[in-house]
C-alpha positions in Angstrom: -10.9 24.0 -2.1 -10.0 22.4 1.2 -6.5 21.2 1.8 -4.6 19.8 4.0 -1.0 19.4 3.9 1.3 17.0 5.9 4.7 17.6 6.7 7.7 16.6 8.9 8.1 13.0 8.6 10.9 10.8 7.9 13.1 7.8 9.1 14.3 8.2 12.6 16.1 5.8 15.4 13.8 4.3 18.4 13.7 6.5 21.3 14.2 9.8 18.8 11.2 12.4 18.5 9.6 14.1 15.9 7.4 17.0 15.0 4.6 16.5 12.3 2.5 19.5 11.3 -0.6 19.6 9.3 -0.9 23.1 7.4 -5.1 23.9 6.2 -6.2 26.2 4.0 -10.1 26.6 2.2 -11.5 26.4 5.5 -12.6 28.2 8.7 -10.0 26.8 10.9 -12.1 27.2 13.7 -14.5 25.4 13.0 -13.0 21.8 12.8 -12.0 19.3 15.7 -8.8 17.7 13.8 -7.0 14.9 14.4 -4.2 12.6 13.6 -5.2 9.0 12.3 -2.0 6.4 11.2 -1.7 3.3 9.0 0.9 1.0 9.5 1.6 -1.4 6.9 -0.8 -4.1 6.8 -2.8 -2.9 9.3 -6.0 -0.7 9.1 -5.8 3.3 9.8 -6.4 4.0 13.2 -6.9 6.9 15.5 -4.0 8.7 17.0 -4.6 11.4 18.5 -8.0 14.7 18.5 -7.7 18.0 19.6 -11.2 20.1 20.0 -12.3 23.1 17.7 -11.1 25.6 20.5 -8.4 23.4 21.4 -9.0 23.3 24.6 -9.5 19.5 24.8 -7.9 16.4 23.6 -7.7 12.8 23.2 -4.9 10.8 22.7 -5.5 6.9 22.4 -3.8 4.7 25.1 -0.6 3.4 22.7 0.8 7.2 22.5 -0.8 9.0 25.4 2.5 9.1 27.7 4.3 10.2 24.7 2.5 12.1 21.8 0.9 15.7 22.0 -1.3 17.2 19.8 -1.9 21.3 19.8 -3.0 23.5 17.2 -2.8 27.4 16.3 -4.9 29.2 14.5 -3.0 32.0 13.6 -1.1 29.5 11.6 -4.2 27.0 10.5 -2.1 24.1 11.8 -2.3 21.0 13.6 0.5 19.4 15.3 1.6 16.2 16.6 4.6 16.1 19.0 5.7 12.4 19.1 8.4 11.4 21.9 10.3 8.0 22.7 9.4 6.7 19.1 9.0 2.8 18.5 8.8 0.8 15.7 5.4 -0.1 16.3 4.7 3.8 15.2 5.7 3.2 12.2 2.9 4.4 9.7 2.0 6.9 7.1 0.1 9.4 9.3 -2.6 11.3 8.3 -4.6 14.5 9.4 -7.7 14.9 9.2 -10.4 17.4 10.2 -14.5 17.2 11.2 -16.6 19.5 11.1 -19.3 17.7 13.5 -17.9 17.7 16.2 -19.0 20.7 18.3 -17.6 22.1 21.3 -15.0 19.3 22.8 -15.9 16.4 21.2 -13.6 14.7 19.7 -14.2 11.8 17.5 -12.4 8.9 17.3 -14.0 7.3 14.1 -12.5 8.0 10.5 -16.1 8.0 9.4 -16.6 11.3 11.2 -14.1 13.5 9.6 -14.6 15.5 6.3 -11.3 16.0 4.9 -8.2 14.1 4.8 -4.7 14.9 4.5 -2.2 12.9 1.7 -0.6 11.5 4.7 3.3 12.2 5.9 5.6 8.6 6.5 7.4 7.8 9.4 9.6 5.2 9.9 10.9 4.2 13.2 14.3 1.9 12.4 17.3 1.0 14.1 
């Protein structure tokens, strides 16, 4: 049974950072591109942020590029998003999610691709 498991979110000021991690288990790690996808609220979920199976590439999209990081290690079977200089227009449930399709360094940026989806982890960006 594939899982993955969100963690590390929570209410924080504008400019502060945080660390989200995305823990799998039931799969071969390896084997997956994974990404971060986010839905603010009354908005649709978008793409944040891919990294490759090997990690050796990524994609951020243009909102968070200057300011989030994704990385992965798979000794741990976990995917991280490093998120700087926080707004209030990141404000979202984010949500991991892993494809299995995407070979070498693709990374895809459409929810349609992935195969497994995380419960999703809240962040809220307030003064």
């Amino acid at each position: 049974q594939v899982q993955l498991v969100e963690s590390g979110g929570g209410l924080v000021q504008p400019g502060d950072s945080l660390r989200l991690s995305c823990a799998a288990s039931g799969l071969t790690f390896g084997s997956y591109a994974m990404a971060w996808f986010r839905q603010a609220p009354g908005k649709e979920r978008e793409f944040v942020a891919g990294i490759s199976r090997s990690g050796g590439s990524t994609y951020s999209t243009d909102s968070v590029k200057a300011r989030f990081t994704i990385s992965r290690d798979k000794a741990k079977n976990t995917v991280y998003l490093e998120m700087n200089s926080l707004n209030p227009e990141d404000t979202a449930v984010y949500y991991c999610a892993a494809d299995k399709r995407a070979w070498a360094s693709v990374i895809h940026r459409s929810e349609s691709e992935y195969d497994y989806w995380g419960q999703g982890t809240r962040v809220t960006v307030s003064s």
